[in-house]
C-alpha positions, 0 to 999 in steps of 0.5 A: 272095287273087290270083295274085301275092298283092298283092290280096284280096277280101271280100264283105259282107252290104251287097251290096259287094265290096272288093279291097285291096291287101295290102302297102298296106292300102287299097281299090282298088275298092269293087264294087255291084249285088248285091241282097242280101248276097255270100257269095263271091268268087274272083279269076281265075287269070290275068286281072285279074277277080274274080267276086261270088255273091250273095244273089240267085242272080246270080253278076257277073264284074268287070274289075279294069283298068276297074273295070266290071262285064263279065258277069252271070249268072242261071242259078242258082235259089239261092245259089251254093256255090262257084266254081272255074276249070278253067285250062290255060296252054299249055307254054313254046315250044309253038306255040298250037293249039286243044290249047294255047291258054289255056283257062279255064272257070268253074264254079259249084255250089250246091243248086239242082242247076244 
């Protein structure tokens, strides 16, 4: 589930990944390209993208506004376990600096040790 709780997201054994919208119970966007089935997806904590790992080692970054896949990455050598985001949102009325700024990290684990 997103941020705002209006979307949830499912991956499948039939290599998709499918984002609803839960107050209306319909499909907004229906994601292919892994090889092999998707075990995981987890929504950004600000940002209208969702990330996929796969069967295939491969985790993909989707851009929910257009509807494309904007990043992949094929570093891991097994399935991905987990993904999570480090997230810092700068406080109400500071000036952004480097110390302040939105920065976001994702990382991910899984039993190849990478």
């Amino acid at each position: 589930i997103d941020s705002t709780s209006t979307l949830a997201a499912t991956c499948s054994s039939d290599s998709t990944v499918k984002v609803w919208d839960i107050k209306g119970g319909f499909c907004t966007h229906n994601f292919t390209g892994h090889q092999g089935g998707v075990g995981l997806v987890r929504f950004h904590p600000s940002r209208l993208v969702l990330l996929s790992a796969g069967d295939d080692f491969t985790l993909k970054m989707w851009d929910l506004k257009t509807s494309k896949l904007i990043a992949q990455f094929k570093d891991h050598l097994s399935t991905i376990a987990d993904i999570s985001f480090l997230y810092k949102r700068p406080k109400k009325g500071d000036t952004e600096t480097p110390e302040t700024a939105i920065t976001d990290l994702c990382v991910t684990a899984g039993r190849d040790k990478v």
